[in-house]
Legacy VTK file of the C-alpha trace (Angstrom):
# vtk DataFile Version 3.0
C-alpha trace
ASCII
DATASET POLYDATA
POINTS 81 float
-1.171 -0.630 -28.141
-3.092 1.774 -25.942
-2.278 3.843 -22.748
-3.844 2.453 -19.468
-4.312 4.134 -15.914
-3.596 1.714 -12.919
-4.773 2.219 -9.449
-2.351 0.097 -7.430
-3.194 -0.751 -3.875
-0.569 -2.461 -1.597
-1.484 -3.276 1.863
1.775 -3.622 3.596
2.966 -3.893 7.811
6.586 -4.243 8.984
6.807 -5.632 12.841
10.384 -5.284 14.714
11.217 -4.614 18.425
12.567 -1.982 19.948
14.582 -1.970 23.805
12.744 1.702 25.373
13.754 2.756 28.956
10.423 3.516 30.599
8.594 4.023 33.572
5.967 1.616 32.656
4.852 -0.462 29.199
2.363 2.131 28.731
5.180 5.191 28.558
6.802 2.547 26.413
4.374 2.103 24.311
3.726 6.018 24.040
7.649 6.876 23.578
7.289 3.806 20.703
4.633 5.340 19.248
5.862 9.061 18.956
8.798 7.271 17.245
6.846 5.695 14.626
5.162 9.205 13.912
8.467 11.391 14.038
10.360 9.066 11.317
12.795 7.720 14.111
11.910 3.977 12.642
12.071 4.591 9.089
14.880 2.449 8.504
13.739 -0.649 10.773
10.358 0.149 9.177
11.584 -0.458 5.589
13.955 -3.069 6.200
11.160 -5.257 7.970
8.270 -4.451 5.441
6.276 -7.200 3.932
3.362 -6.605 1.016
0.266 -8.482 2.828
-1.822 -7.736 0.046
-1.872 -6.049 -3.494
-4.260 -4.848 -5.988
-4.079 -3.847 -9.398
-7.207 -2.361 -11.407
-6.394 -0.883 -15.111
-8.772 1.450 -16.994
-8.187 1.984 -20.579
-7.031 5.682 -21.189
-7.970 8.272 -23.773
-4.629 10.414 -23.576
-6.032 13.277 -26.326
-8.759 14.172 -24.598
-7.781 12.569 -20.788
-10.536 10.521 -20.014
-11.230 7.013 -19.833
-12.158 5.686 -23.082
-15.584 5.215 -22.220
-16.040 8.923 -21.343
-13.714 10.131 -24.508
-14.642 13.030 -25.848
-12.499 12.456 -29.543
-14.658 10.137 -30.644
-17.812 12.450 -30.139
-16.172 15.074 -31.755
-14.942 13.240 -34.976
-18.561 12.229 -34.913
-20.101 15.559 -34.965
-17.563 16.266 -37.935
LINES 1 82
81 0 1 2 3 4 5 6 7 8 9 10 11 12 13 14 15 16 17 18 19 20 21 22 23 24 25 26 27 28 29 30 31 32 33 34 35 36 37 38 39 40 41 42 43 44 45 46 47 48 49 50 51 52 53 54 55 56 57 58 59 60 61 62 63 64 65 66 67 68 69 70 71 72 73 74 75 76 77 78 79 80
């Protein structure tokens, strides 16, 4: 069995609604906005998140030397032994 290093790419969205007192839809959509950046939706964020896409991509992994096992350097050196 051998060690493996796994890039793993989600693409993921979460859609809810909000009720915002405004002055117009575009302060509404500016107050909603700042909200997303300033964490004010992290839970409604979470609870509506959905994985759209994933992506999994595995390289087999030298862990003596740290290198994919293409690149290992252990196997050069017993070499040169």
């Amino acid at each position: 069995m051998g060690w493996y290093n796994v890039r793993i790419g989600l693409s993921q969205s979460s859609t809810f609604e909000d009720m915002i007192e405004a002055d117009s839809c575009e302060e509404a959509e500016k107050i909603a906005s700042d909200s997303v950046w300033d964490d004010v939706y992290t839970s409604e964020i979470r609870a509506h998140l959905t994985i759209d896409d994933e992506d999994y991509d595995a390289l087999e992994w030298c862990v003596e030397c740290n290198n994919e096992i293409d690149d290992c350097e252990c196997e050069e050196d017993e070499d040169e032994s």
